[in-house]
N, C-alpha and C positions, 0 to 999 in steps of 0.2 A: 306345881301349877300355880297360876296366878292369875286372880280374879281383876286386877286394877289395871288399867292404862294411865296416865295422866292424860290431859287432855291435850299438854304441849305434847308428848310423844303421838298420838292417837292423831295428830295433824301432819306428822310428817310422815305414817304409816303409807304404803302404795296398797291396796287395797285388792284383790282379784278375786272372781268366780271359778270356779271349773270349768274347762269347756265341754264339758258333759250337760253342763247345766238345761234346764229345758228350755228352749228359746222363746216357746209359746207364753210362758210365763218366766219372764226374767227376775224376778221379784224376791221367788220360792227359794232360797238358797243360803248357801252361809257363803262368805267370804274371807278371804286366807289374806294375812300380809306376814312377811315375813324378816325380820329383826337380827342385828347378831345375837345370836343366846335365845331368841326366844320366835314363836310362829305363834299370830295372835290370829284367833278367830273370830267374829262377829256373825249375826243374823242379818241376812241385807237387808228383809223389810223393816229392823227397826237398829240402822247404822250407830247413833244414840246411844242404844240401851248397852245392857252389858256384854261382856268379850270377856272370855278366857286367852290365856296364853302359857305353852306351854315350853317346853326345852324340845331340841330337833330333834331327839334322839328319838322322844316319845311321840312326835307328829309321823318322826317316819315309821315306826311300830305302828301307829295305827291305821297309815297310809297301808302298806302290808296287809296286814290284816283284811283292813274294809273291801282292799283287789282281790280277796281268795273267797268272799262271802258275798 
């Protein structure tokens, strides 16, 4: 896992919500972009701050996961 983006990589990221997400407040969320080798994630309300990003193997384990709970 990895805590960095640079900032040139973090501009050419495409950025996306859930569509689960709640539309009453679009705000409340995190946001997925997705990279060769790596699925970085962010907090939408503060785009800016910090992102993890992780390898796909481990996005889709938690993807998995988070649908059975």
């Amino acid at each position: 896992m990895s805590s960095e983006t640079s900032a040139e990589d973090a501009s050419e990221l495409a950025w996306f919500k859930s569509s689960y997400s709640d539309s009453s407040n679009s705000n409340e969320c995190v946001e997925v972009a997705t990279a060769p080798g790596a699925v970085h994630v962010r907090d939408s309300k503060n785009a800016r701050g910090p992102r993890i990003s992780v390898r796909p193997a481990v996005w889709e384990g938690f993807v998995s996961y988070a649908a059975q709970h």
